[in-house]
C-alpha positions in Angstrom: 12.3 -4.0 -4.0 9.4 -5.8 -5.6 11.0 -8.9 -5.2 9.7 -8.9 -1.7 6.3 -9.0 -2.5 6.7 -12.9 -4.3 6.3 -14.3 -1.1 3.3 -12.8 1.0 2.7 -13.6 4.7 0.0 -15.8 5.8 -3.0 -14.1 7.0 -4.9 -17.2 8.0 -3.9 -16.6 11.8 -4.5 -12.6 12.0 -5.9 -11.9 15.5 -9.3 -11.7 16.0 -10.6 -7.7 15.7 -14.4 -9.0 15.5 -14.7 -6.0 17.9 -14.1 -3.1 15.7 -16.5 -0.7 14.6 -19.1 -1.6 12.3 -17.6 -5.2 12.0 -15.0 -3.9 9.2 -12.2 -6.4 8.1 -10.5 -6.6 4.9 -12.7 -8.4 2.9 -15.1 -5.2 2.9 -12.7 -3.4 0.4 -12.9 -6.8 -2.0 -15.8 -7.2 -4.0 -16.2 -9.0 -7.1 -15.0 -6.7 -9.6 -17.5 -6.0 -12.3 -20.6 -7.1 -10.2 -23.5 -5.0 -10.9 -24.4 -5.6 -7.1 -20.8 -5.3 -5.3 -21.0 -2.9 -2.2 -19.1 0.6 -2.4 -17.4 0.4 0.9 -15.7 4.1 0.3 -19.4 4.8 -0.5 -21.0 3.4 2.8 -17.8 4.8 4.9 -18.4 8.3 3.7 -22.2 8.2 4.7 -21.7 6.9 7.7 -19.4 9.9 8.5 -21.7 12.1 7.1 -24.2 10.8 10.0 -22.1 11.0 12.9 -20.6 14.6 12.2 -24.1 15.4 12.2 -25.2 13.7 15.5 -21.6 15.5 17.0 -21.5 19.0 16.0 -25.1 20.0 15.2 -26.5 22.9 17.6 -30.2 22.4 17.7 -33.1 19.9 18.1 -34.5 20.9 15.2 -31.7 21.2 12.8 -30.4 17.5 13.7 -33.6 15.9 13.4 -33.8 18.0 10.1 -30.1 16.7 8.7 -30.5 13.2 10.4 -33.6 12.7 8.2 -32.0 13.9 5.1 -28.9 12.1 5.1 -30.6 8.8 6.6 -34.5 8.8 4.8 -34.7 6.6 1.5 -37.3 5.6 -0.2 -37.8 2.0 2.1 -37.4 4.4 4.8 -40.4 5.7 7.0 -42.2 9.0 6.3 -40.9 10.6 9.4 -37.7 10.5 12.1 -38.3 12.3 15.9 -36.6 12.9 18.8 -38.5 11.7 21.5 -38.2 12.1 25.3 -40.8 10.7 28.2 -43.1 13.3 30.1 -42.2 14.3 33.3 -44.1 11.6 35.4 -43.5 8.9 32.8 -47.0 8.4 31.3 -46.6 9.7 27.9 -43.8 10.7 25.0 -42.8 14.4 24.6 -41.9 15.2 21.0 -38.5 17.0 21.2 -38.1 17.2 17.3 -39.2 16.0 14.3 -38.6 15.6 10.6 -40.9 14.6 7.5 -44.2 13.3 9.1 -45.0 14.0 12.8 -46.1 11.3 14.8 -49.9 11.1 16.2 -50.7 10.5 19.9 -51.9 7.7 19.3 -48.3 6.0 17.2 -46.7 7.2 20.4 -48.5 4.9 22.6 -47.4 2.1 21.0 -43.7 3.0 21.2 -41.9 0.4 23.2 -40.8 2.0 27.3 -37.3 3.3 26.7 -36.1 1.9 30.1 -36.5 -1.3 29.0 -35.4 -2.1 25.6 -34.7 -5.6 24.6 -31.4 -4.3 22.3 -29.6 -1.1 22.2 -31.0 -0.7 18.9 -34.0 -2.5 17.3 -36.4 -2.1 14.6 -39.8 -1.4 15.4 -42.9 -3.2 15.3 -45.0 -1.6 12.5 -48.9 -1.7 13.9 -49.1 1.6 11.3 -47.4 2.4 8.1 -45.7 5.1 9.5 -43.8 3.5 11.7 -42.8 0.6 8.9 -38.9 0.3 8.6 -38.3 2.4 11.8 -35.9 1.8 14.1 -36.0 2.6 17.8 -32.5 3.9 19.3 -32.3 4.5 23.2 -29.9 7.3 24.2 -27.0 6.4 26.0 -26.4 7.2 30.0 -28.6 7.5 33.1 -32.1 5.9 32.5 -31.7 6.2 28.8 -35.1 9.0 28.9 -35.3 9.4 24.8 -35.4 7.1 22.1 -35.0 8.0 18.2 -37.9 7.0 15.5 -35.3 6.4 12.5 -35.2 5.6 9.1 -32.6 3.0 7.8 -29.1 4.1 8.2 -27.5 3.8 5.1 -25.1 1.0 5.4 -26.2 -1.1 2.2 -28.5 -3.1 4.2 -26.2 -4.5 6.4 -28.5 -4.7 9.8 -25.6 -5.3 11.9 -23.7 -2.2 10.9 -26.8 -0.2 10.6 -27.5 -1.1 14.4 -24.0 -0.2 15.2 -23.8 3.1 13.4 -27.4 4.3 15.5 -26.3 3.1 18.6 -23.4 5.8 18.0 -25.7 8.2 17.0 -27.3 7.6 20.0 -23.9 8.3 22.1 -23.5 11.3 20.2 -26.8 12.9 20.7 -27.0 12.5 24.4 -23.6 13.6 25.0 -24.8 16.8 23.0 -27.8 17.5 25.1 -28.1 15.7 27.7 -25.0 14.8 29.7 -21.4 15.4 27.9 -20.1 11.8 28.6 -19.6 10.3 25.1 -18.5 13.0 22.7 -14.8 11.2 22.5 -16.5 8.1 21.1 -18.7 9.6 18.5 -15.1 11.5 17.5 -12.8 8.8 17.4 -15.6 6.6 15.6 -15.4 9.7 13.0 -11.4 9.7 13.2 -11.7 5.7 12.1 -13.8 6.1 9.6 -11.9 8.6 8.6 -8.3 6.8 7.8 -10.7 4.0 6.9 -11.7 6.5 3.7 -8.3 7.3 3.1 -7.0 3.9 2.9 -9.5 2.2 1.4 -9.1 5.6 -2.0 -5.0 5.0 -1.0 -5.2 1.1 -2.2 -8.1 2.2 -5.2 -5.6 5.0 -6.3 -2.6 4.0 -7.0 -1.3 2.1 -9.7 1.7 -0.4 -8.3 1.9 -2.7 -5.9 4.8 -0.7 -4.7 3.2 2.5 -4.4 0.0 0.9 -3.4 1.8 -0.2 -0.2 3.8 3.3 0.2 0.7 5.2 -0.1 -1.3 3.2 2.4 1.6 3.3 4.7 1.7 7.5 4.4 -2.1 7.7 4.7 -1.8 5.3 8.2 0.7 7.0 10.1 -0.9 10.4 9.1 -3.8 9.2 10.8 -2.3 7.7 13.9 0.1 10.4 14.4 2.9 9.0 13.7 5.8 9.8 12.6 6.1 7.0 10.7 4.8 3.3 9.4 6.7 0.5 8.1 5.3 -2.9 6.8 8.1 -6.1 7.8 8.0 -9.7 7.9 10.0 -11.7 10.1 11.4 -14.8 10.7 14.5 -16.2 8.7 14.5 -14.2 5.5 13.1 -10.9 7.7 12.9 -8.1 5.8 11.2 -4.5 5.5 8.9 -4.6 2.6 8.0 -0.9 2.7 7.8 2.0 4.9 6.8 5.9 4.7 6.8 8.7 6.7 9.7 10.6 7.9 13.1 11.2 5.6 15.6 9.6 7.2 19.3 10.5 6.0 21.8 7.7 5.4 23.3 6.8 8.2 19.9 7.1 10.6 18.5 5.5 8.1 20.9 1.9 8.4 20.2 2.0 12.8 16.3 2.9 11.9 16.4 -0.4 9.4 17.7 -2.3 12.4 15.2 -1.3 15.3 12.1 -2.1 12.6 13.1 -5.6 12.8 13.7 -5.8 16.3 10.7 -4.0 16.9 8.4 -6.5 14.0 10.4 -9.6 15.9 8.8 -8.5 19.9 5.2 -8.0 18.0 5.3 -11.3 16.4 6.5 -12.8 19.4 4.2 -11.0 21.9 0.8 -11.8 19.5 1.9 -15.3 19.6 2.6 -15.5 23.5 0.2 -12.9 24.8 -2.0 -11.4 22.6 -4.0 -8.9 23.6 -7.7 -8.8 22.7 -7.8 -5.9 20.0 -4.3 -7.4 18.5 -2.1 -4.6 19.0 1.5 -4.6 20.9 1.9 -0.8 22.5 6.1 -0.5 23.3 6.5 3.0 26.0 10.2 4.3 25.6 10.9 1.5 29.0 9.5 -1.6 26.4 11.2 -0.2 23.7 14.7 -0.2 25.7 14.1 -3.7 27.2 13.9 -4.9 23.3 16.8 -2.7 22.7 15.0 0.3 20.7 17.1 3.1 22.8 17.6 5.8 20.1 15.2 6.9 17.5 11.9 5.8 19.0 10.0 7.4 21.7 6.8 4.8 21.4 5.4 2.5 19.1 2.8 0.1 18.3 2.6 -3.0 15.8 0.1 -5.5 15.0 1.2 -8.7 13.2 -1.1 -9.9 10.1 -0.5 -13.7 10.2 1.3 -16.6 12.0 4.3 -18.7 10.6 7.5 -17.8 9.8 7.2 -15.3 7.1 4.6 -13.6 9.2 4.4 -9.5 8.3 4.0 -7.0 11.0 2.4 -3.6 10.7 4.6 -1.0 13.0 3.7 2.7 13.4 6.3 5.1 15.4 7.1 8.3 17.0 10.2 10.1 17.9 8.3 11.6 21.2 6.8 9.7 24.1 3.5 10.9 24.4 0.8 8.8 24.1 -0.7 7.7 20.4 -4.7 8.7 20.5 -7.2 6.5 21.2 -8.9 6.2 17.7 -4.6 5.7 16.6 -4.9 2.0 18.5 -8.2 1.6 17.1 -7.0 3.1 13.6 -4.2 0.1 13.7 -6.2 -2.8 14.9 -8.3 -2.6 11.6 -5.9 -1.8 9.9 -4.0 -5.4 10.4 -6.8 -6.8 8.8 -7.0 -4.9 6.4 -3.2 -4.8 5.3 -3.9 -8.6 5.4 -6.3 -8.1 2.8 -4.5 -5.8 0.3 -0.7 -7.4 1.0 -1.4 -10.7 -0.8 -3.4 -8.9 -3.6 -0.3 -6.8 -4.2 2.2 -9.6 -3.8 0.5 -10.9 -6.8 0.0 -8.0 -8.9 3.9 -7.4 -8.5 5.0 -10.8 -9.7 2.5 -10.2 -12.5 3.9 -7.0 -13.4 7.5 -8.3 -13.0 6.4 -10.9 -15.1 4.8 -8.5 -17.9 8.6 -6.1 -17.6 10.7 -9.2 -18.3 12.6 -11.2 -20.6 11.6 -14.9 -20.2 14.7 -16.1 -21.7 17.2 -13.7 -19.8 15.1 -12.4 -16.7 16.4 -8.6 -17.9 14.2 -6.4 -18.2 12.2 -6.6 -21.6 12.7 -4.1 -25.0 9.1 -1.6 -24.0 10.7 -1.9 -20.0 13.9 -0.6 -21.6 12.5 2.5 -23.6 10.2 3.1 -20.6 13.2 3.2 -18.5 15.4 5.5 -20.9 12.8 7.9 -21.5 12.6 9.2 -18.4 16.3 8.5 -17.2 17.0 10.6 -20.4 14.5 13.7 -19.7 16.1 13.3 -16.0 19.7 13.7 -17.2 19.1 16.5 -19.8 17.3 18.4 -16.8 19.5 18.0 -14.3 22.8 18.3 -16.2 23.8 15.1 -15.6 25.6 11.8 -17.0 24.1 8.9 -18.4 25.5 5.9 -20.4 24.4 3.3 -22.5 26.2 0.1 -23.0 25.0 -2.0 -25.8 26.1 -5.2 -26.2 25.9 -8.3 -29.3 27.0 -11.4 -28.8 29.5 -12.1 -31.4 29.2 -15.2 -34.1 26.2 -15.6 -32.1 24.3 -17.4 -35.3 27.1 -19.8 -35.4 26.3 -20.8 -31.9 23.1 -21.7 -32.9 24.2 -23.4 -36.0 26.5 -25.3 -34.4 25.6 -26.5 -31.0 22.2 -26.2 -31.3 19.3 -23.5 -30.0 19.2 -24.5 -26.2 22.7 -24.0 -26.0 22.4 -20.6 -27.7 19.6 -20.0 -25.1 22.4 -21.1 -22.2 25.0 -18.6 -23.7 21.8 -16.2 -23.5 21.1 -16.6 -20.0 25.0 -17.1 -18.6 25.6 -14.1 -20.7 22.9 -11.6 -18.8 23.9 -13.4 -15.8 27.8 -11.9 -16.4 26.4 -8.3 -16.9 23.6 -8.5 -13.5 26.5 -9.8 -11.5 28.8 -6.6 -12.8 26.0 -4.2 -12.9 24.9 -5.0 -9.3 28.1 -3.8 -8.1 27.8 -0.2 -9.4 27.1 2.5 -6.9 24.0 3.3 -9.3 22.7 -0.4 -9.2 19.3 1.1 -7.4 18.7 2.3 -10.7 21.1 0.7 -13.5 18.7 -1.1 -16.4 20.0 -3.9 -17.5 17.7 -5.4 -20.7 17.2 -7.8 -23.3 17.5 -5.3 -26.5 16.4 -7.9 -29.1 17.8 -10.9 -30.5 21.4 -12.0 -28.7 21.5 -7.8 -28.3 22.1 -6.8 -24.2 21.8 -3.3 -23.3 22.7 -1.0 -19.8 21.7 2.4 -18.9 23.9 3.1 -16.0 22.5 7.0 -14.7 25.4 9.5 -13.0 28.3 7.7 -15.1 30.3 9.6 -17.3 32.5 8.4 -20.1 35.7 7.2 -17.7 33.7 5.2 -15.1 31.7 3.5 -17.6 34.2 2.5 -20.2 35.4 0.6 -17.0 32.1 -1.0 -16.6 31.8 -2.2 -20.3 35.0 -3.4 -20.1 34.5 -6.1 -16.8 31.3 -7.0 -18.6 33.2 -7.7 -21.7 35.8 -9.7 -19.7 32.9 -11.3 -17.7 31.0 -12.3 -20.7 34.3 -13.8 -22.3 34.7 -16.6 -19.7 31.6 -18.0 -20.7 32.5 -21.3 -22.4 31.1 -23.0 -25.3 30.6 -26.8 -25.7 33.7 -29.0 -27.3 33.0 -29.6 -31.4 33.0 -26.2 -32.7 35.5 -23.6 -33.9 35.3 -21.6 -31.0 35.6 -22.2 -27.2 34.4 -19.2 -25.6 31.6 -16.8 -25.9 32.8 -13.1 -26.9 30.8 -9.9 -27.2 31.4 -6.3 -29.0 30.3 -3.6 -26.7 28.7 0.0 -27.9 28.9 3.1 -25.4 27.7 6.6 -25.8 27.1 9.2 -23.0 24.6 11.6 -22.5 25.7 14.7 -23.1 28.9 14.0 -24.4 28.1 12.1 -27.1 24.2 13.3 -27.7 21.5 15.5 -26.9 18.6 13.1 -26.3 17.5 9.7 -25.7 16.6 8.8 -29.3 20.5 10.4 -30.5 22.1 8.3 -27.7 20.5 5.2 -28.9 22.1 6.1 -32.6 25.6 7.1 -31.2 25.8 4.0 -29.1 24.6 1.6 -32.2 27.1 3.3 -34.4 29.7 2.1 -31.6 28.7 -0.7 -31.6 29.2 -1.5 -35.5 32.3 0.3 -34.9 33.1 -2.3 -32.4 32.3 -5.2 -34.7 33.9 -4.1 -37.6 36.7 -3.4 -35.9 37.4 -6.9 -34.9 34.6 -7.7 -32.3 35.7 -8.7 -28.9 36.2 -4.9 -27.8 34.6 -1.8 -26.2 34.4 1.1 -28.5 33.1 4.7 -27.3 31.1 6.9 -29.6 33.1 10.0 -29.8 32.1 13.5 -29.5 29.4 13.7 -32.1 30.2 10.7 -33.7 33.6 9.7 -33.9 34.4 6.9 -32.5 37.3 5.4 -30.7 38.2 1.9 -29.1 40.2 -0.7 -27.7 40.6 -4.3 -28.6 41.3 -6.6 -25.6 44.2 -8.9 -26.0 43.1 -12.5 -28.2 
């Protein structure tokens, strides 16, 4: 399903999530490979978890000023972090806490009034060296009565995000000890940050496009609770590029393929007409009916990742009705922009690596493609017990061709000629996995998986016919194309992958000098028997 990677959505109208956390979009998980300097986002993510478990779950003054310090002090940072709160009638700071180098009456005089700060976060004027680098982080609630003395958070100098990621500290620490209102923010900022992680080692971890995709998809509906996540353009060529989660069997599988694209067509269409500030489309089990989702969803969510009309859709889903989490909308949002990011990246590395598995003459699949491909069909077959074939197939008077009528049409015989055996090979109830390749030369080879002898001397045989209609130009001795056809079957005919190879090239000189123009089958162990289509 590669193939529907070669044309990736536009991203250029993705809906604007300047609101997220930290200001993460998908560029953050780009940089410049190889650059000494390039940020390490998983890096930076991971710290900034660190910091807020620490602010959430910590029991003590003490302790959290003490693991604050550690995880936040660098060596720009300042000599000491405190938890500060003001006196009783206002006049003075109360140390609650500190860590590294307390701070002297007379530091805490300069401090700026908590009730009034210019920012929710801000760094500090620096009138003493202690205090240089130190940021100043009112608590949130009531008349925000403490402030923090801070090093640097460690965000790779990003002021922005460092300003964000206090200002949650912030939340966290007052709901922990002074009024239990924010704890659900600090958690879903964690639970964020969290798939963020996940998806940002999913993309960095795995090695095709393909699974790339797959992988992120599994990590994103495991952190949005989901039961399961699909990536789908829409438009006129609509199509599910990939999905994960749940097993679905056959048959729920076909009416699950036809709600995704129902469902990706209302999200495109609702984030053109009325999108909503944070870019996602919620649909309740009532929304989902009205678009005519009745039987396997309970509630979903999409956001769409560009405009046009190849435009791809993220869509997460649940059997049940009960709401997705908070941090699951948030969790989506950035992820849009980041599936953004990673789609065309992938689209490209798939029509690279089609590129690198391919003829360029035939468009089969190349000679290394092939063996890769038998190796493990092989191994597959010999450990389940099972069938597999190998048709191999040379062109016959196929230098006279050449000599004849010249190289190009030699290359057109070539091409019409793998052409006959994809159109025959698609229609095989194993086409999902049939390998059709370019052996060598004007040799073509199949690996058809779960056939035994019967089914695929039939198969060899409508290639055979198929590749016998091809016709040649006028001037020569011949006027059609005709081909000698190979077949051996695992186990009937060898043990392994390297002994089918040998049985099925011993066919196929069979086949040749036999008369050419005919299918010949590698008997048990050798023998070999055939039949010579009518001239």
């Amino acid at each position: 399903m590669l193939q529907s990677l070669e044309a990736p959505p536009s991203a250029s109208s993705a809906p604007d999530r300047s609101d997220r956390p930290l200001g993460q979009n998908g560029q953050d998980f780009a940089p410049p490979a190889g650059s000494p300097s390039a940020p390490d986002p998983l890096g930076e993510l991971k710290a900034e978890n660190e910091t807020l478990r620490i602010a959430a779950s910590t029991v003590g003054y003490r302790r959290l000023v003490t693991e604050l310090h550690r995880v936040a002090a660098g060596e720009a940072g300042p000599a000491g972090t405190a938890l500060l709160e003001r006196s009783s009638g206002g006049g003075s700071w109360t140390v609650r806490a500190f860590a590294g180098r307390e701070l002297s009456t007379a530091v805490l005089r300069t401090l700026p009034d908590p009730l009034k700060p210019p920012r929710r976060t801000e760094p500090l004027p620096s009138p003493t060296p202690t205090l240089r680098g130190a940021w100043a982080v009112p608590l949130s609630g009531g008349g925000r009565t403490g402030l923090w003395i801070a090093p640097p958070p460690p965000t790779g100098g990003d002021e922005g995000r460092g300003r964000r990621l206090w200002e949650l500290v912030g939340d966290a620490v007052w709901d922990r000890y002074v009024t239990g209102e924010a704890l659900s923010v600090a958690r879903d900022a964690i639970a964020l940050r969290d798939a963020q992680v996940a998806l940002y080692k999913a993309a960095s971890e795995s090695e095709t496009p393909q699974t790339v995709l797959t992988q992120l998809l599994t990590t994103l509906a495991a952190a949005c609770g989901a039961d399961r996540a699909v990536l789908h353009t829409v438009g006129p060529d609509a199509r599910r590029i990939a999905a994960a989660g749940v097993e679905l069997s056959r048959p729920v599988a076909a009416v699950a393929a036809e709600q995704d694209a129902k469902l990706a067509y209302a999200v495109a269409e609702t984030s053109i007409l009325a999108p909503s500030p944070n870019g996602v489309v919620p649909f309740d089990r009532e929304a989902l009916a009205k678009i005519g989702v009745k039987s396997l969803f309970g509630r979903a969510a999409g956001t769409s990742l560009g405009g046009g009309g190849n435009a791809a859709v993220l869509l997460i889903s649940k059997s049940d009705s009960g709401a997705f989490p908070s941090h699951a909308v948030r969790t989506l949002s950035w992820a849009g922009g980041f599936f953004a990011s990673v789609l065309p990246r992938c689209s490209r590395a798939a029509v690279a690596s089609r590129l690198a598995r391919r003829d360029g003459l035939t468009g089969l699949a190349n000679r290394r493609t092939f063996d890769e491909q038998l190796a493990g069909l092989s191994a597959a077959a010999v450990a389940a017990r099972g069938d597999l074939a190998v048709l191999m197939f040379d062109l016959d008077h196929f230098k006279s061709v050449n000599d004849t009528h010249g190289h190009a049409a030699g290359d057109r015989v070539l091409r019409e000629a793998a052409a006959a055996i994809q159109q025959v090979v698609s229609g095989c109830r194993s086409n999902d996995s049939a390998v059709a390749a370019r052996y060598g030369g004007e040799e073509l080879v199949v690996l058809l998986p779960n056939f035994g002898p019967a089914g695929a001397e039939r198969v060899a045989e409508e290639i055979r016919a198929a590749v016998s209609r091809i016709e040649l130009p006028p001037g020569g001795p011949r006027t059609h194309v005709t081909t000698s056809v190979g077949l051996a079957v695992l186990p009937f005919d060898a043990d392994d992958a390297a002994s089918l190879m040998s049985a099925a090239d011993a066919a196929l000189y069979a086949a040749k000098s036999g008369g050419r123009n005919r299918v010949v089958r590698a008997r048990t162990r050798g023998a070999a028997e055939g039949t010579t289509a009518p001239r």
